[in-house]
VOPAGU-2260 file (C-alpha; in pm, 1 decimal, decimal comma):
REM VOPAGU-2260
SITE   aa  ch    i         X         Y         Z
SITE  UNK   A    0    1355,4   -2071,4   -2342,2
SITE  UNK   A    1    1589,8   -2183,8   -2009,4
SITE  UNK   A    2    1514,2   -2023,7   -1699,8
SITE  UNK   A    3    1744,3   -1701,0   -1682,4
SITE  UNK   A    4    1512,4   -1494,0   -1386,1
SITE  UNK   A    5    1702,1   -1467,2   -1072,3
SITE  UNK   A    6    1510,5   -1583,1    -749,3
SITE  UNK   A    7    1450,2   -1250,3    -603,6
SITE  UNK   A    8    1244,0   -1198,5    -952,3
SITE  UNK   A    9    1066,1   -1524,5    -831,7
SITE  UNK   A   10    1022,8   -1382,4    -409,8
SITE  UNK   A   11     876,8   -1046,8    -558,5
SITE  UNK   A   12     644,9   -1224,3    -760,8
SITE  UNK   A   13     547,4   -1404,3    -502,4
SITE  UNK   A   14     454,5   -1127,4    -221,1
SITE  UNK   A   15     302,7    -970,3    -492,8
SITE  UNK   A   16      95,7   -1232,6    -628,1
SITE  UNK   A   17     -81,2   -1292,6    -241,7
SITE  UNK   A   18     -90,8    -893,6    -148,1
SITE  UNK   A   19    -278,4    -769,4    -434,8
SITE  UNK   A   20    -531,4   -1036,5    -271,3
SITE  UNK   A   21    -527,4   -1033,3      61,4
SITE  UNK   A   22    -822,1    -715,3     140,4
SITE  UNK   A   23   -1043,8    -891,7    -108,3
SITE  UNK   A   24   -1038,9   -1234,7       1,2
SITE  UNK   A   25    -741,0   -1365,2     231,6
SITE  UNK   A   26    -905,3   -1141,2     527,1
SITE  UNK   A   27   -1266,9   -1254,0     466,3
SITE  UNK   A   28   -1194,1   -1628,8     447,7
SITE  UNK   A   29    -961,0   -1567,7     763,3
SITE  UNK   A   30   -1200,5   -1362,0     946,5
SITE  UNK   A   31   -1511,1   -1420,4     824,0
SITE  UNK   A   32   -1769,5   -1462,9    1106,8
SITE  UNK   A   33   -1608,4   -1115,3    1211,3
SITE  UNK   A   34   -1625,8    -990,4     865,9
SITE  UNK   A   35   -1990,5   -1076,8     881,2
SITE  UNK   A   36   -2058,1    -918,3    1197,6
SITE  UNK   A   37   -1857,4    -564,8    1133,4
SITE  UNK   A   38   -2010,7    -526,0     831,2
SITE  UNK   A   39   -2355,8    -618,1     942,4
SITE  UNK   A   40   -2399,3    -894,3     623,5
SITE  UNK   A   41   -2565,6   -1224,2     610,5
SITE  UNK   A   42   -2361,5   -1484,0     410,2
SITE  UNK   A   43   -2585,9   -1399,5      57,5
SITE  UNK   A   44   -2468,7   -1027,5      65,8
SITE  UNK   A   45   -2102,7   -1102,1     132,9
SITE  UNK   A   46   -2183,1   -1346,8    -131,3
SITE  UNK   A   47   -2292,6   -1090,9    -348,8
SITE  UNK   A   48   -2022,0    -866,1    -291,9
SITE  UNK   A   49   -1788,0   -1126,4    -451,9
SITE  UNK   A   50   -2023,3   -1164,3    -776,8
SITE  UNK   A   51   -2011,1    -793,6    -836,1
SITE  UNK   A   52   -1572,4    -902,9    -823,5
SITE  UNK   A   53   -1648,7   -1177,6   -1049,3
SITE  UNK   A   54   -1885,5    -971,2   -1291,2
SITE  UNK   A   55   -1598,5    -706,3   -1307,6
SITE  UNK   A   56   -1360,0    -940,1   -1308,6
SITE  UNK   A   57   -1499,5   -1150,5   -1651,0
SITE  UNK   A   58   -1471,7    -803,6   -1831,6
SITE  UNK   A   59   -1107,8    -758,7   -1706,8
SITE  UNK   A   60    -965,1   -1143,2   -1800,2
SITE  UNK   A   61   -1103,4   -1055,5   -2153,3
SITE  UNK   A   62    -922,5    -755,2   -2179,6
SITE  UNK   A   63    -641,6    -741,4   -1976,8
SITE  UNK   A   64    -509,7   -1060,6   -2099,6
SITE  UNK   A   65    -396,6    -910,8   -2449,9
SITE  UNK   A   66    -284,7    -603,2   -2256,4
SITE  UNK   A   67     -22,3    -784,6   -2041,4
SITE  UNK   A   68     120,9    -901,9   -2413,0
SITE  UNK   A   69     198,1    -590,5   -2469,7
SITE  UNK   A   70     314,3    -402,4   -2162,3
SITE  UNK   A   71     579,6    -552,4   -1921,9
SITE  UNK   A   72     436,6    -782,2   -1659,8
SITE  UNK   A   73     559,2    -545,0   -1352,4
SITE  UNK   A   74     461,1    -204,0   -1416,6
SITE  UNK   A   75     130,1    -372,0   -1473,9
SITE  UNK   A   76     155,3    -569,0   -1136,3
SITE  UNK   A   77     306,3    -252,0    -933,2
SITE  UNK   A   78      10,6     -22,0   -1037,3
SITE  UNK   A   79    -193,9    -300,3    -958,1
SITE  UNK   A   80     -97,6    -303,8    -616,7
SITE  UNK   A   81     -74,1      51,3    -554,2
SITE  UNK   A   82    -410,2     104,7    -675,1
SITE  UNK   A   83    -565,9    -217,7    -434,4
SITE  UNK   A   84    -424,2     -83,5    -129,3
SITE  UNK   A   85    -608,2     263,5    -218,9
SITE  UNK   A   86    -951,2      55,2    -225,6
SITE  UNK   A   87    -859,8     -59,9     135,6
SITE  UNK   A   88    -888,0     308,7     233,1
SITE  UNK   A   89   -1272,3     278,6     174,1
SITE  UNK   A   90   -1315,9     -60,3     300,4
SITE  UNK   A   91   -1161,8       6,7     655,0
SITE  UNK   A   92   -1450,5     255,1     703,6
SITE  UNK   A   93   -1698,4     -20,7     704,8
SITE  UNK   A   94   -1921,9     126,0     461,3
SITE  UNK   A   95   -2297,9       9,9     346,7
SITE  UNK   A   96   -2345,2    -293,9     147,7
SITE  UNK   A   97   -2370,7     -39,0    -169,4
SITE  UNK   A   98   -2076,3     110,0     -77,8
SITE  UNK   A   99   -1938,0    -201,4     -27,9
SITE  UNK   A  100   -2023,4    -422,9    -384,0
SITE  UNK   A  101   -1892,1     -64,2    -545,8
SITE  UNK   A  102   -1571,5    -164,4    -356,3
SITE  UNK   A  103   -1545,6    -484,5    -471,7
SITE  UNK   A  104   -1633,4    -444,1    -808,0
SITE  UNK   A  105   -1325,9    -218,4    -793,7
SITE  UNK   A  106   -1087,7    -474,2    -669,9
SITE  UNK   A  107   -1221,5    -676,2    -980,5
SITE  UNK   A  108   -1064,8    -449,9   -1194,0
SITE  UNK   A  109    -710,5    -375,6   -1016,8
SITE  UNK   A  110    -631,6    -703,4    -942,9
SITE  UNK   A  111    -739,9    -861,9   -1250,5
SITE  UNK   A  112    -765,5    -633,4   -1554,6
SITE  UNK   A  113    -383,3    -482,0   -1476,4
SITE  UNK   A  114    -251,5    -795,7   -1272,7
SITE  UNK   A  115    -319,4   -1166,5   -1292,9
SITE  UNK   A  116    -250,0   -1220,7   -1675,8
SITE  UNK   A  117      83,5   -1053,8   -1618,6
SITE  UNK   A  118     131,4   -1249,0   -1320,2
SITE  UNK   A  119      65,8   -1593,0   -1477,0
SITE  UNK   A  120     292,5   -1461,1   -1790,7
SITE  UNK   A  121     573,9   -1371,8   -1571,8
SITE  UNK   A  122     578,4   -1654,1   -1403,9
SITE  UNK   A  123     617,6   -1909,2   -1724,7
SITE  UNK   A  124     918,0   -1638,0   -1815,6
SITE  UNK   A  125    1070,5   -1772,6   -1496,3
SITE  UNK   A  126    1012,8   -2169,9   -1537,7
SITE  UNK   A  127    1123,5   -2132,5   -1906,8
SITE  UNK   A  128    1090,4   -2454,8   -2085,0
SITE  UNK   A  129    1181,0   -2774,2   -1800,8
SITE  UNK   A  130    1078,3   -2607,0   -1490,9
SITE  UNK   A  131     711,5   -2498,9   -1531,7
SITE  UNK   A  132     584,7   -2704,1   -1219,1
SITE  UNK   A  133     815,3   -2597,5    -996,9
SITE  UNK   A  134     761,1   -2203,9   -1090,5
SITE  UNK   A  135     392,7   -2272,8   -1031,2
SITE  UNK   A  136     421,7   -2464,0    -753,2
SITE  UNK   A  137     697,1   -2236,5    -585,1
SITE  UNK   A  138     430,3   -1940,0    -700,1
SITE  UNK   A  139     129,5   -2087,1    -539,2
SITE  UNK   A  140     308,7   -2263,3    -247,7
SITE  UNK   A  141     513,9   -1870,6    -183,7
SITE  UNK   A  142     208,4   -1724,5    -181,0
SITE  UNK   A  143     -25,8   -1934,2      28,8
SITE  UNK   A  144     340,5   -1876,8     277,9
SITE  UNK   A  145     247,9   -1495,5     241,5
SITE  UNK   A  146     -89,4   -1549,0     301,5
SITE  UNK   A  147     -66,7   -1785,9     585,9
SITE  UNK   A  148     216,3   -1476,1     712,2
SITE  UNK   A  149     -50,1   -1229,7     660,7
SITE  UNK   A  150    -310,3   -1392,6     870,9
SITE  UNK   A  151     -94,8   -1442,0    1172,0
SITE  UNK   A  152     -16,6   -1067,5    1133,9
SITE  UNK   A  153    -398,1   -1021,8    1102,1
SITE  UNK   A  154    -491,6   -1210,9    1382,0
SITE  UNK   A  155    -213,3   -1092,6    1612,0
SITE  UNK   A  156    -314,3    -760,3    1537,3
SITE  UNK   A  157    -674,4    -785,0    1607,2
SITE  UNK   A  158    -617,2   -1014,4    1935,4
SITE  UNK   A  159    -440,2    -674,1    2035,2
SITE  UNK   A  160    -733,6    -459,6    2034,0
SITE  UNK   A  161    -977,0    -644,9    2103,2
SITE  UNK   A  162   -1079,2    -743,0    2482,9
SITE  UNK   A  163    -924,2   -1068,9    2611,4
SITE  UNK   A  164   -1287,1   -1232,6    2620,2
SITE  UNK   A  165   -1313,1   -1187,0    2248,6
SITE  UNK   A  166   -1749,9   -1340,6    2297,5
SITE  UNK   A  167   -1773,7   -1058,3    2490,4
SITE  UNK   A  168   -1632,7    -780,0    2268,0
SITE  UNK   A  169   -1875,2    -472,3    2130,5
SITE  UNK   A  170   -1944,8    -453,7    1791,6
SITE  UNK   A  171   -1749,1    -106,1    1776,4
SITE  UNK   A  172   -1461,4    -292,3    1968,0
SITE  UNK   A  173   -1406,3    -530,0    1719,4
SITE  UNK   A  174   -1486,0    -288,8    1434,6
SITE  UNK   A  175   -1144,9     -83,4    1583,6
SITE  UNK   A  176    -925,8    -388,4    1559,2
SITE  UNK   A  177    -992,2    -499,5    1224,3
SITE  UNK   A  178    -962,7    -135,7    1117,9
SITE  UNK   A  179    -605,6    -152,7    1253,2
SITE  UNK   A  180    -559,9    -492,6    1028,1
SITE  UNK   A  181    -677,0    -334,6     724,0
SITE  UNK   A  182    -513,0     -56,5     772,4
SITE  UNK   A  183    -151,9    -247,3     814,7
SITE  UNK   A  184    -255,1    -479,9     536,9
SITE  UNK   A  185    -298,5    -183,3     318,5
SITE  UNK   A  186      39,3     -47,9     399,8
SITE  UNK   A  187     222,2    -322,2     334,3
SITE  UNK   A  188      70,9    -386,6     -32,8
SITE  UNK   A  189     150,6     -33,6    -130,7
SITE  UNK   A  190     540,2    -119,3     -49,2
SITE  UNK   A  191     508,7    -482,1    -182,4
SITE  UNK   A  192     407,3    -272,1    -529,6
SITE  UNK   A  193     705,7     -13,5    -505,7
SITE  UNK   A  194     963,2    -274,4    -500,5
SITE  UNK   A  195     770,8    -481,6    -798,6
SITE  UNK   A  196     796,7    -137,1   -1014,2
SITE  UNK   A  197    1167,5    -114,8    -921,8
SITE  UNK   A  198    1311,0    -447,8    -903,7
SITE  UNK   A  199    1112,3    -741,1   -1059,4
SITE  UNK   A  200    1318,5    -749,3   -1348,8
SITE  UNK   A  201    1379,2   -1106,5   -1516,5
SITE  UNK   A  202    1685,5   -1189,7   -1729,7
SITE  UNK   A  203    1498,3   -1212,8   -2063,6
SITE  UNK   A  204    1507,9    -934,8   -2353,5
SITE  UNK   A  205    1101,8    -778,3   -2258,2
SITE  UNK   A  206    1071,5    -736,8   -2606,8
SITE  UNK   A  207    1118,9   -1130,1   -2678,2
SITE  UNK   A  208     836,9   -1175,0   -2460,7
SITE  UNK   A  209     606,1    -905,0   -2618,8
SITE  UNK   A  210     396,5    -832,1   -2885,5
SITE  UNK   A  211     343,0    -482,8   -3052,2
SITE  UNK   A  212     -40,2    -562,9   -3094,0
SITE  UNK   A  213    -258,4    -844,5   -3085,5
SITE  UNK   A  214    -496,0    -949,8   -3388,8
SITE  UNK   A  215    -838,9   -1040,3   -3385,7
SITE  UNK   A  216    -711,0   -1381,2   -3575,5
SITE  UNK   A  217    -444,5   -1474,8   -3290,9
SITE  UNK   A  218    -681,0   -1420,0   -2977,9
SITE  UNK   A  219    -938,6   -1695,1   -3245,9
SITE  UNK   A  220    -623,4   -1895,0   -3306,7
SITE  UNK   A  221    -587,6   -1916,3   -2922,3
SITE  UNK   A  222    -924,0   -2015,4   -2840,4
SITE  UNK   A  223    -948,1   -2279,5   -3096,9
SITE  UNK   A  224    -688,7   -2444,9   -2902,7
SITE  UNK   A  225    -797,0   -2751,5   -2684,1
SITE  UNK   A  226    -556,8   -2775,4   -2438,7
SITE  UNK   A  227    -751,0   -2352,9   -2390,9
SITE  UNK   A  228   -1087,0   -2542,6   -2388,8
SITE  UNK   A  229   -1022,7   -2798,9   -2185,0
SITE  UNK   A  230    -831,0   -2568,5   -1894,9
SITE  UNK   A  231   -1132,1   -2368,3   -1932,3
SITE  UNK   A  232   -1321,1   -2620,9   -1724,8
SITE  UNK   A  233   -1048,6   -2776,2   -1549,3
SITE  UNK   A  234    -997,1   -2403,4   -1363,3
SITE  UNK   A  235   -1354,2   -2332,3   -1328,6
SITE  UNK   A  236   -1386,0   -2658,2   -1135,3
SITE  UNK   A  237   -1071,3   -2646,5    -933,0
SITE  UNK   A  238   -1208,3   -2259,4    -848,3
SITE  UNK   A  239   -1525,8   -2320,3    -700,4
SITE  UNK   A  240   -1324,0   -2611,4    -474,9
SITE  UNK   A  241   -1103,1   -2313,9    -397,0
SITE  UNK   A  242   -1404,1   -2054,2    -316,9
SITE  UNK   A  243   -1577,4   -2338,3     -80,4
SITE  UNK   A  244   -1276,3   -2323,1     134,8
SITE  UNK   A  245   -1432,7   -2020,7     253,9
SITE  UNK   A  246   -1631,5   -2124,5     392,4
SITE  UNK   A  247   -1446,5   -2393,0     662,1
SITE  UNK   A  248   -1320,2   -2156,1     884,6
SITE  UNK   A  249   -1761,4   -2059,4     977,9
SITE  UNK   A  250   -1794,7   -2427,1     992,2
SITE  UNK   A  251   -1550,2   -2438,6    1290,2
SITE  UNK   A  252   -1747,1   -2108,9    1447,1
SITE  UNK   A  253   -2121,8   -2277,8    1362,3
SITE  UNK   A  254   -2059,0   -2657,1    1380,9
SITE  UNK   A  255   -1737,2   -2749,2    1594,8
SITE  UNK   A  256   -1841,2   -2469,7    1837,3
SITE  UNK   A  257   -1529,4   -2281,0    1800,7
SITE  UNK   A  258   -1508,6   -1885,7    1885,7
SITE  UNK   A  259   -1416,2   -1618,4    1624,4
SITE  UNK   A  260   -1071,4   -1602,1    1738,5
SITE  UNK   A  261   -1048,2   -2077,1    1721,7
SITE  UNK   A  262   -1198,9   -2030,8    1416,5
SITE  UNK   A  263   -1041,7   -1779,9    1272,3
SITE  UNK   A  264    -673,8   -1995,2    1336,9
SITE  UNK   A  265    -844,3   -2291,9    1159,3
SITE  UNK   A  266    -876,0   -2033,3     849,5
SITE  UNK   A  267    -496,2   -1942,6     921,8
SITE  UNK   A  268    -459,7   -2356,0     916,3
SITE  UNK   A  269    -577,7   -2401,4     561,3
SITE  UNK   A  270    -312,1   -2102,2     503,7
SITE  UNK   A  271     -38,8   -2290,4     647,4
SITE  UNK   A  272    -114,2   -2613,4     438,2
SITE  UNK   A  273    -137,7   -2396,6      81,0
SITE  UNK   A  274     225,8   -2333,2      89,0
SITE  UNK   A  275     303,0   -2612,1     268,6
SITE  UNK   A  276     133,2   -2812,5     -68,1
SITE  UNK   A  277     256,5   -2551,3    -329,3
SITE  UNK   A  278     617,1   -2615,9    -223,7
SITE  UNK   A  279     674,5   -2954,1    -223,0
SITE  UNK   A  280     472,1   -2987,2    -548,6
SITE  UNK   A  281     669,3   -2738,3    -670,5
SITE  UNK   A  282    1054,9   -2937,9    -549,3
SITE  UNK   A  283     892,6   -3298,8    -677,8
SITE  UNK   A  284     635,6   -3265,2    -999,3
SITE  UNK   A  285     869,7   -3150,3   -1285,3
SITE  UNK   A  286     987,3   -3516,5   -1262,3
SITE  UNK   A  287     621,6   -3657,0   -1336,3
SITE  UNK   A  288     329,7   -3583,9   -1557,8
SITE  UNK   A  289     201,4   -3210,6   -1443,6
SITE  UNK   A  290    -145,0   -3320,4   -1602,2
SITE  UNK   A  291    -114,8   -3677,6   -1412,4
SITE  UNK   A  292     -81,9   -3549,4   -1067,5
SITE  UNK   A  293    -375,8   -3254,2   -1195,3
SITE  UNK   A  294    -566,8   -3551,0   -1163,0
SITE  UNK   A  295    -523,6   -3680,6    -859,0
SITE  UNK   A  296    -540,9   -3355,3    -714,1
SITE  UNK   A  297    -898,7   -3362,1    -805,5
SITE  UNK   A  298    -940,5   -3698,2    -671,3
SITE  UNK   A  299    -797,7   -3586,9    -365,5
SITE  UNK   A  300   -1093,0   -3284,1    -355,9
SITE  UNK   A  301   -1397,3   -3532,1    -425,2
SITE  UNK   A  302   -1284,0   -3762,1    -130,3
SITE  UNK   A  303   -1238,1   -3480,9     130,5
SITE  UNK   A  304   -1571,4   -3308,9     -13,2
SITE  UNK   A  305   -1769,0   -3647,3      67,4
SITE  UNK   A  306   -1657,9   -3652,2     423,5
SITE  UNK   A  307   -1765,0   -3300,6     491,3
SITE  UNK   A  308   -2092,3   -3364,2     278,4
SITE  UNK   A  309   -2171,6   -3705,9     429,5
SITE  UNK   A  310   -2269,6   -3564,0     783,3
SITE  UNK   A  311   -1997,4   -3735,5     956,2
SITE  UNK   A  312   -1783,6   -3462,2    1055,2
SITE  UNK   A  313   -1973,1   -3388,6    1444,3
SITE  UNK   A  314   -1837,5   -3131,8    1695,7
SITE  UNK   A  315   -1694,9   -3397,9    1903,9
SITE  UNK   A  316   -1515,3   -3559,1    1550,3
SITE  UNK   A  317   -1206,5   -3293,5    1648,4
SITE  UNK   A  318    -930,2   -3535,1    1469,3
SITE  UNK   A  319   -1180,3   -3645,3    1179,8
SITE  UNK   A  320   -1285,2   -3233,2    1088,6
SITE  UNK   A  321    -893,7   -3163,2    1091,7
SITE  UNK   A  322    -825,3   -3435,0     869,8
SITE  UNK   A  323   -1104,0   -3321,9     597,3
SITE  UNK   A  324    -976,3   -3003,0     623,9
SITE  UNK   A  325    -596,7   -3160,0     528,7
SITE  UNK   A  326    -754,6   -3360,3     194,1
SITE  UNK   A  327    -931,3   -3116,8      28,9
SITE  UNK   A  328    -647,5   -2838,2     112,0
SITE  UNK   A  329    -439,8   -3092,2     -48,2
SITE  UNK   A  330    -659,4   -3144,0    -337,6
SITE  UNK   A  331    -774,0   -2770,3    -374,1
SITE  UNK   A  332    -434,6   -2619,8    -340,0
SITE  UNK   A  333    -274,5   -2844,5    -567,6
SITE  UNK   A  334    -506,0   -2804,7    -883,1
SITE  UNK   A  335    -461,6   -2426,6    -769,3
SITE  UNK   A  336     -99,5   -2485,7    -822,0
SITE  UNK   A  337     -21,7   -2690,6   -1169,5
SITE  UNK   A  338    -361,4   -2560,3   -1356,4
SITE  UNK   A  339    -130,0   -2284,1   -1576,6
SITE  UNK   A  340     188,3   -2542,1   -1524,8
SITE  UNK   A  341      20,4   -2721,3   -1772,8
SITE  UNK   A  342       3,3   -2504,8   -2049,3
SITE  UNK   A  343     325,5   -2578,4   -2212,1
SITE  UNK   A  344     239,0   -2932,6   -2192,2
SITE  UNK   A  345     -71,0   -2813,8   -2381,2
SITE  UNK   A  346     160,9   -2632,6   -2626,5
SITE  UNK   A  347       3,0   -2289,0   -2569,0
SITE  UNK   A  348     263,0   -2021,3   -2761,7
SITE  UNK   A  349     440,3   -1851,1   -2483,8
SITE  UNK   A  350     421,7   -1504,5   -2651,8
SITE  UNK   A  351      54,2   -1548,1   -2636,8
SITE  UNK   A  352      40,6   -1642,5   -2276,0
SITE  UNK   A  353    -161,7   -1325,8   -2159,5
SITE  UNK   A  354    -400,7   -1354,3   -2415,9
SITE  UNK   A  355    -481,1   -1727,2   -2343,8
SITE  UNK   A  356    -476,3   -1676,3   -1956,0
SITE  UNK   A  357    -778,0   -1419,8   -2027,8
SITE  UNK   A  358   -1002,5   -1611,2   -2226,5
SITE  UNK   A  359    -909,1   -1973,6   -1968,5
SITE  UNK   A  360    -996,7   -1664,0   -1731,2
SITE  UNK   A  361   -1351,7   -1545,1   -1836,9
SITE  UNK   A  362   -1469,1   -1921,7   -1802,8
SITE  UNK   A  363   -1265,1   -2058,4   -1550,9
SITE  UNK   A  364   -1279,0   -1770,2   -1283,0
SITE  UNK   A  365   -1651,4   -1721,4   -1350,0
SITE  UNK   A  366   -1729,1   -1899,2    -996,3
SITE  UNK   A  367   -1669,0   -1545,2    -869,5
SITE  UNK   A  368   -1988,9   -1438,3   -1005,2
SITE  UNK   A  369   -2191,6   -1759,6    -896,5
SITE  UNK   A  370   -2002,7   -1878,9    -651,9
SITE  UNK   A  371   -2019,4   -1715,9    -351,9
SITE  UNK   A  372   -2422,2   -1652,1    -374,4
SITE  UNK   A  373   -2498,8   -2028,4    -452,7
SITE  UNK   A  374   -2315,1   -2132,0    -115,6
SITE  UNK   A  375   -2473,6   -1838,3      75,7
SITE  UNK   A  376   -2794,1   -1913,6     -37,1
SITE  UNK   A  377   -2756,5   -2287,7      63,1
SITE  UNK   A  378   -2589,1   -2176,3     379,0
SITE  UNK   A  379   -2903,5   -1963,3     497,2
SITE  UNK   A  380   -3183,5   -2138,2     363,9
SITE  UNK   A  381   -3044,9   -2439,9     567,3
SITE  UNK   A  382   -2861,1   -2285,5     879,8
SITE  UNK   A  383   -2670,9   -2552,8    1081,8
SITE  UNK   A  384   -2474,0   -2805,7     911,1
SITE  UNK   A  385   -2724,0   -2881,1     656,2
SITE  UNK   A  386   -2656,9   -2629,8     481,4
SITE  UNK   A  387   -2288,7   -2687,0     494,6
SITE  UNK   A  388   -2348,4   -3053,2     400,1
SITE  UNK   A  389   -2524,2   -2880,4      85,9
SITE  UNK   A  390   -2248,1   -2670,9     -12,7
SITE  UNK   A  391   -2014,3   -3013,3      38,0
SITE  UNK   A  392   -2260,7   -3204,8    -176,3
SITE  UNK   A  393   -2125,8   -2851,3    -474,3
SITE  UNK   A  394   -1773,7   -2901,8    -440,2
SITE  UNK   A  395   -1808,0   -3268,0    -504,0
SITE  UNK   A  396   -2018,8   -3252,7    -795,1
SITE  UNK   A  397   -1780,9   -2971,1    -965,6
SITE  UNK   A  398   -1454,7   -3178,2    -883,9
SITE  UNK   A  399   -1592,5   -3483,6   -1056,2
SITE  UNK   A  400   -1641,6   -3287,0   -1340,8
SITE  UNK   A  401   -1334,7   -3107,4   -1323,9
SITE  UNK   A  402   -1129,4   -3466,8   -1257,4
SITE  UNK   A  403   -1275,2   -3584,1   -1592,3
SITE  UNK   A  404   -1160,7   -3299,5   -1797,1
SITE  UNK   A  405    -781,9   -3327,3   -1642,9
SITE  UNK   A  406    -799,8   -3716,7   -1753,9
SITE  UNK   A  407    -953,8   -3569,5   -2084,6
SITE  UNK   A  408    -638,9   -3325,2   -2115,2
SITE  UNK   A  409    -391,4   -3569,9   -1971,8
SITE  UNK   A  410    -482,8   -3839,8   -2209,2
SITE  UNK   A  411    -521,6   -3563,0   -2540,0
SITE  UNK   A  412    -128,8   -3439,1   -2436,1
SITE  UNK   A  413      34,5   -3761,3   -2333,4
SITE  UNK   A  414     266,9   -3717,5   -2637,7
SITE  UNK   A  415     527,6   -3440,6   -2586,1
């Protein structure tokens, strides 16, 4: 199949593949020592909150997968999105920490149950059969742009209502300005889902793309493939690499000294440098091995996780912490980007995409559920930069792993 989507197909997937993401995640990783503080959590329970996600979420890859074989990708994606930016209603009232993992396990099933296999599916509709890094790429790269857009907006909007000595500022102070961030957040998701409903509309036939039901024999046919196996643990790796980022803009509050507003512009850094990566992968890799260059992305992870992990990284090491950050965003954000690009490599049926996204899903996305505790856990039983050091010492460990299963897939596929 040659690529027949237009590019404003391509822009609305896109917007629509950061929004339905950013109250779940982009604003905690931006903000999170103020996310800790407003919702009076310690890292574990804003840890937890993301395992109830991730335990919602395993559920959803296994079902909505089939489902987005069956129904076309944006009416799934647009009610999606409407139906996220609803959950932000509750979540700008700063509820309890009940209230809050009910919220979240919520979110686990909007954006994943009626979004992310359609997302994934429309967006190998778009590459069609010789451009499948650059629609990944150009997907990941657009929307770690939106993201990196959304935390500017985030942070300009909270420096606004909140006093100019931001150290000084009461808890209800900054409670008000991230309100006012959520709130605006929320808005825009709820339009980003109205124009998805009305005008992502690729140039393929729908029904060419669809199947009228899905047998209990296909979804075993699927999952008997090893190019489904093997991505299985190549995105569960490459996930927990992309959870840990998390985690750097504390490490500027806790170890480089930085206040919430410094730190929360080095989270709005590693923004800037996910599109930044996305994109130019995107331009360059169709010309290369998309399973080659998954490799050194992983390489690229291990290296920047040992420099974080090996103590070196000191408050006065300004240009050494920024140029950590730069490897493993490079080496994160790229696996993030050609994981799925390599699926047609791995000759996965493209009619079958949804269904194979959700069971790569339910194993590789797992580091929801586990995830976020383990590094909370490590991060409070060893404040300081031990425990940081600890949770550098995790990433390394699952990117080796990871690294060997993309040399593993590259070397299985090698033959077109």
């Amino acid at each position: 199949m040659k690529q027949t989507a237009t590019w404003y197909y391509l822009a609305l997937l896109i917007l629509a593949g950061e929004a339905v993401f950013i109250l779940p995640f982009v604003l905690p990783r931006i903000f999170r020592p103020t996310v800790l503080d407003v919702f009076m959590l310690d890292n574990t329970q804003l840890g937890l909150c993301f395992s109830v996600y991730g335990i919602v979420a395993v559920v959803s890859y296994l079902f909505g997968g089939p489902l987005a074989d069956k129904y076309p990708p944006r009416k799934l994606m647009a009610i999606a999105l409407g139906m996220t930016a609803a959950g932000g209603m509750v979540f700008a009232t700063f509820p309890s920490f009940e209230v809050l993992q009910v919220v979240y396990g919520y979110w686990g099933f909007t954006t994943i149950f009626l979004f992310w296999a359609p997302m994934i599916k429309a967006t190998r509709v778009w590459g069609g059969t010789a451009s499948q890094g650059k629609a990944f790429g150009l997907l990941d790269g657009g929307r770690g742009l939106t993201g990196f857009l959304f935390g500017l907006l985030g942070v300009f909007i909270f420096s606004l209502f909140i006093s100019e000595n931001v150290d000084m500022a009461s808890l209800s102070e900054r409670q008000e300005a991230f309100r006012y961030v959520i709130y605006c957040s929320s808005i825009i998701i709820t339009v980003i889902g109205a124009l998805t409903w009305f005008f992502m509309k690729s140039g393929v036939d729908e029904k060419e793309i669809l199947v009228e039901r899905i047998s209990i024999s296909q979804i075993v046919s699927v999952l008997k493939l090893p190019s489904v196996q093997l991505l299985m643990v190549i995105i569960l790796c490459a996930y927990v690499g992309y959870k840990i980022t998390d985690v750097l803009s504390q490490y500027a509050n806790e170890v480089m000294l930085y206040d919430e507003v410094k730190a929360a512009q080095t989270g709005t850094f590693l923004q800037f440098l996910r599109p930044t990566t996305g994109i130019l992968l995107g331009l360059i890799v169709d010309r290369f091995r998309i399973s080659l260059v998954l490799v050194f992305s992983f390489v690229a992870t291990i290296i920047g996780g040992f420099l974080f992990a090996s103590g070196l990284i000191a408050p006065s090491a300004t240009i050494l912490f920024f140029l950590s950050v730069i490897i493993i965003a490079i080496g994160v954000y790229s696996a993030r980007a050609l994981y799925f690009a390599v699926m047609q490599e791995g000759r996965i049926p493209l009619v079958l995409t949804g269904t194979a996204v959700g069971l790569i899903s339910l194993v590789g996305y797992t580091p929801d559920i586990f995830a976020g505790p383990a590094y909370g856990y490590l991060l409070d039983s060893n404040p300081g930069e031990p425990g940081f050091q600890n949770v550098f010492w995790m990433l390394t460990v699952f990117s080796t792993v990871g690294g060997i299963a993309a040399v593993i897939y590259c070397i299985k596929f090698r033959k077109k």
